[in-house]
C-alpha positions in Angstrom: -83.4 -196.9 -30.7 -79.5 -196.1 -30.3 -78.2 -195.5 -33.7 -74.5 -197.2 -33.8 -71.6 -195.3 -35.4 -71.0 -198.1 -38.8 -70.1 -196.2 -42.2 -71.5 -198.3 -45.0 -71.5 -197.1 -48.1 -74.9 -195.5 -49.5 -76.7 -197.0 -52.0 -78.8 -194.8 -54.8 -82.4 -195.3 -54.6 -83.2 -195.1 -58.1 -87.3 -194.3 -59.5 -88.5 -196.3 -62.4 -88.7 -194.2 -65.7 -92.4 -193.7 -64.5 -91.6 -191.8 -61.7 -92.6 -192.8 -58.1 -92.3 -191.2 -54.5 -88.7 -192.5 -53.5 -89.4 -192.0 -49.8 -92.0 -195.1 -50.6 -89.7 -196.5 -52.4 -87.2 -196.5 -49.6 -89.3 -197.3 -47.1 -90.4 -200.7 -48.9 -86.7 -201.5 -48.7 -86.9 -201.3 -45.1 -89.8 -203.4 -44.7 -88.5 -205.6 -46.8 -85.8 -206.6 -44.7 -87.9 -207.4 -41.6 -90.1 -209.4 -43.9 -87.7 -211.3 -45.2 -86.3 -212.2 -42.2 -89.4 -212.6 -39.8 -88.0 -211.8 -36.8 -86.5 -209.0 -34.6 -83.6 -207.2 -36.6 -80.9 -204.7 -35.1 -80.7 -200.6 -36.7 -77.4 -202.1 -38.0 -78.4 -205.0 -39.6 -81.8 -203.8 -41.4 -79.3 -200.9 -42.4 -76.9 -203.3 -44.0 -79.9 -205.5 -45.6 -81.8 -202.5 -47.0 -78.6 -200.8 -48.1 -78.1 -197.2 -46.8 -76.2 -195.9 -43.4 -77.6 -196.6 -40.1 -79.4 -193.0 -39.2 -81.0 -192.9 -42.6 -82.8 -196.4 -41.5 -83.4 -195.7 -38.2 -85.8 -192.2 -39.0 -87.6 -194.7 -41.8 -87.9 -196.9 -38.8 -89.5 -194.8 -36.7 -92.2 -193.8 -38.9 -92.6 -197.8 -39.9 -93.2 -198.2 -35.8 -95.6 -194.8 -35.7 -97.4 -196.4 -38.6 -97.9 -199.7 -37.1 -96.1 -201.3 -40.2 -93.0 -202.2 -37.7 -92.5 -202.4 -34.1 -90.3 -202.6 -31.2 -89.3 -206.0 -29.5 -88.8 -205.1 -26.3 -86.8 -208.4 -25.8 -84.4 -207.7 -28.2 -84.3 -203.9 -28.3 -84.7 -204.5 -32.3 -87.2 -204.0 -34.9 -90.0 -206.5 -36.1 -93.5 -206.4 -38.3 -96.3 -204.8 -36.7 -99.8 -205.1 -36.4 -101.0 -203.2 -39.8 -98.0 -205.0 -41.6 -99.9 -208.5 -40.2 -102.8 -207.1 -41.3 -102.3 -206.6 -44.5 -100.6 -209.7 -45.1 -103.8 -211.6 -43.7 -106.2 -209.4 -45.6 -104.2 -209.8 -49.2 -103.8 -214.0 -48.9 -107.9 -213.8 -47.8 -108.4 -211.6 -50.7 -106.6 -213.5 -53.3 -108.3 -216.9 -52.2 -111.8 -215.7 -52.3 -111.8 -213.7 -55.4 -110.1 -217.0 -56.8 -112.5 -219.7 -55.6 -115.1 -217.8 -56.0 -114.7 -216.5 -59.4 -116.5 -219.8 -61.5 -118.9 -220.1 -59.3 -120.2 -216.4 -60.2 -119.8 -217.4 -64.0 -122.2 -220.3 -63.1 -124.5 -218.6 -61.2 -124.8 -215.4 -63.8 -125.5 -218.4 -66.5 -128.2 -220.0 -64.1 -130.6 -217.2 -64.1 -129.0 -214.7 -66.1 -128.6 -212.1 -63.9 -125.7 -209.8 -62.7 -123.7 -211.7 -60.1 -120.4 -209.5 -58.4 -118.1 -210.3 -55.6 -116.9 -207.4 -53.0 -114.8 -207.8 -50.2 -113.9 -205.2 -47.0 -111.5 -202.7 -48.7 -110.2 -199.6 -47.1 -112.8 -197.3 -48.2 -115.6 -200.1 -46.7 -117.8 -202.8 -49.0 -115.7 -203.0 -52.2 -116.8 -204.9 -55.6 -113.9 -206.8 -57.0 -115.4 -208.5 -59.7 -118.8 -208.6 -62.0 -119.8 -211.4 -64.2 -122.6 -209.6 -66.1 -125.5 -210.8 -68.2 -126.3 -210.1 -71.2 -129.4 -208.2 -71.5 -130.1 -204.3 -71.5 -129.7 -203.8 -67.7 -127.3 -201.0 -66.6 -125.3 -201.5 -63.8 -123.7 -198.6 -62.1 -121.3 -200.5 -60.5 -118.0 -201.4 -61.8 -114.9 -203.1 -59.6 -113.5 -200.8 -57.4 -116.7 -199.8 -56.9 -117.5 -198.8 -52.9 -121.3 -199.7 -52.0 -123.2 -197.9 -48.8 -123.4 -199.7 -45.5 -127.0 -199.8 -45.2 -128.4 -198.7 -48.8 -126.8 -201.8 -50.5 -127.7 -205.1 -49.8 -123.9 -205.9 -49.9 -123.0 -203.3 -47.3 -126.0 -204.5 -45.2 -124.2 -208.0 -45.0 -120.7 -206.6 -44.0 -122.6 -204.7 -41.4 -124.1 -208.0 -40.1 -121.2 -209.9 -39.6 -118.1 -207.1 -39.3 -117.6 -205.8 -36.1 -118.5 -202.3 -35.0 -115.2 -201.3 -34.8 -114.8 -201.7 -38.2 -118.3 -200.8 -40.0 -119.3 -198.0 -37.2 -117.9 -194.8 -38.6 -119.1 -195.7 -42.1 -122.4 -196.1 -40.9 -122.2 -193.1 -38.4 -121.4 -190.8 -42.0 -124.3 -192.7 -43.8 -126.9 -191.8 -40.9 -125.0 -188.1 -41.2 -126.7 -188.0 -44.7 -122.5 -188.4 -46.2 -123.1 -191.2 -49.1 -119.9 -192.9 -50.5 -118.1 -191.7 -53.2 -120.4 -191.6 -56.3 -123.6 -192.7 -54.3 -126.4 -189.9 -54.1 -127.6 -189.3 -50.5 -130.8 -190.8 -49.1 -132.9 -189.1 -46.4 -134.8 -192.0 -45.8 -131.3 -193.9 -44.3 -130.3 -190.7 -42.5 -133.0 -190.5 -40.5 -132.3 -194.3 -39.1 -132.1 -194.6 -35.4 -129.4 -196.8 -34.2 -132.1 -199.1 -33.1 -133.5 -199.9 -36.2 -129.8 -199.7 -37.9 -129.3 -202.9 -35.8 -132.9 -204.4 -36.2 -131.8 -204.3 -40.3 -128.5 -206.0 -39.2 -130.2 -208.5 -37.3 -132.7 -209.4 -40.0 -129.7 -210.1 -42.4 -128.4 -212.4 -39.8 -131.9 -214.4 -39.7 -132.2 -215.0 -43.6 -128.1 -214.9 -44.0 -128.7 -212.5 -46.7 -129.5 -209.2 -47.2 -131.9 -207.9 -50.2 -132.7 -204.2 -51.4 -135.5 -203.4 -53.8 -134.4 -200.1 -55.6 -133.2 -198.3 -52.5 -129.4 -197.7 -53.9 -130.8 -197.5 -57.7 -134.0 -196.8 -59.0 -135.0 -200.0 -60.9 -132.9 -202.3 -59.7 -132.9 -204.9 -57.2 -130.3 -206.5 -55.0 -130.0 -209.9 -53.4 -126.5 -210.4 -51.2 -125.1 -213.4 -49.3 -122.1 -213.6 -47.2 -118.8 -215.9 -47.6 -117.2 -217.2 -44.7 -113.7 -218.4 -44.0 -112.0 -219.9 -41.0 -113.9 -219.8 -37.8 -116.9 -218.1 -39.5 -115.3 -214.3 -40.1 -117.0 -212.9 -43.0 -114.5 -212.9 -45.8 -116.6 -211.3 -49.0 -120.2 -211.0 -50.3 -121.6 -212.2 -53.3 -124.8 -210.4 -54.8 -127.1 -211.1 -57.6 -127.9 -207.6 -59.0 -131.6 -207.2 -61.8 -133.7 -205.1 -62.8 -137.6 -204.9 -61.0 -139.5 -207.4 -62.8 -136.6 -209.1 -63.8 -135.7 -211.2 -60.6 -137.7 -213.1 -58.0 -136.4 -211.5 -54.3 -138.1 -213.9 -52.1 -136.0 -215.0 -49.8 -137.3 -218.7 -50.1 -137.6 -217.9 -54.2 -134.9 -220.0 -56.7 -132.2 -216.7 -57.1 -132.5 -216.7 -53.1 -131.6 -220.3 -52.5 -129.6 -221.0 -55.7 -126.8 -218.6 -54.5 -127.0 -219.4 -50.8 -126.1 -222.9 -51.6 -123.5 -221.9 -54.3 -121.9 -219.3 -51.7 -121.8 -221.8 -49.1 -119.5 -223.8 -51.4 -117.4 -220.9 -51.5 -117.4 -220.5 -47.8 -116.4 -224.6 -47.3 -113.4 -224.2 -50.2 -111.9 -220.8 -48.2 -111.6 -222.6 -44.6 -115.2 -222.7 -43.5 -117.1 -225.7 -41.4 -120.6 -225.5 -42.0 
């Protein structure tokens, strides 16, 4: 991108008191100016709009476009969001909307049956728990929000695996079948000795119940049961999963804590943009 010869004058780029990176810092500004505007911008005009010379924007532009947070119109020959910019945007409104629908509705079903009830959607890092309404009794749960759960260990990963394509789920699932567990998790042979085969035979089954259940196989003691929530044009959006100790909670899939849910995360799925 040609870098035009304008002098404007420099304006300090200032950290809180908390400190902060200011090359982040900077390069939100820049972003911010193609955001605000929408479409294709000129090196001279994101310049003037962010505040600092020309070449200074132009070398936090071209690490915006190698990012994939900004990219070249070829039309225009100026600078517009890219595809991970888009992306994020899409993923934060989902986000917001599910964890806000769908956070009564796992107040009513934790008060139901008494039981653990969390919500995780598709994070960076894979199957992510965003929330937990916990019950009340002695059960420990080694979850917490932020929390990343396996791919095929946990009943939620098992349902992101169902419904998320390969693309997304398949090197998560390549470093579980390595014997790699996420972050915190303890490895388990049994898992990474899987053939792909039966890795999509347990995908499969999810698909036929539309939920996924696990009986002590991420944590000794407790079991899982996890169903999907869907948003416009049926893309899996987050996972809701009922979480007790053995003894504790009926795991049939036709059982009450099966069907209770599934019709309570369906609700979910219908205020988010689904058709059922």
């Amino acid at each position: 991108m040609p870098v035009p010869q304008v002098a404007l004058s420099e304006k300090p780029v200032r950290a809180d008191e908390f400190g902060g990176v200011q090359a982040v810092d900077t390069a939100v500004r820049v972003l911010s100016a193609l955001i605000d505007t929408g479409g294709p911008l000129m090196l001279k005009t994101v310049a003037e709009r962010a505040g600092m010379q020309p070449p200074k924007a132009h070398r936090y532009l071209v690490s915006l476009v190698r990012s994939g947070l900004a990219e070249r119109d070829t039309a225009s020959d100026g600078c517009k969001l890219g595809p991970l910019a888009v992306r994020l945007g899409l993923a934060a409104v989902r986000h917001l909307d599910v964890v806000r629908v769908a956070s009564p509705a796992l107040a009513r079903l934790r008060d139901q049956f008494g039981h653990t009830v969390a919500l995780a959607v598709w994070g960076a890092s894979g199957p992510t728990f965003v929330r937990f309404e916990e019950s009340n009794d002695a059960t420990i749960i080694n979850g917490r929000p932020g929390s990343v759960m396996p791919m095929l260990r946990s009943s939620t990963g098992r349902v992101f695996g169902a419904y998320l394509p390969r693309s997304l789920t398949g090197a998560l699932i390549a470093r579980e079948l390595s014997g790699v567990a996420p972050l915190g998790a303890t490895p388990n042979p049994a898992f990474a000795a899987m053939k792909p085969a039966e890795v999509d035979a347990l995908f499969e089954q999810v698909r036929q119940h539309r939920m996924a259940r696990v009986q002590g196989s991420l944590t000794p003691g407790l079991h899982g049961l996890s169903s999907p929530i869907f948003a416009h044009a049926g893309a899996i959006t987050g996972v809701v999963t009922v979480i007790e100790s053995v003894g504790l909670i009926d795991t049939r899939y036709d059982g009450p804590v099966a069907t209770a849910p599934s019709a309570g995360v369906d609700e979910i799925s219908r205020h988010v943009g689904w058709s059922i």
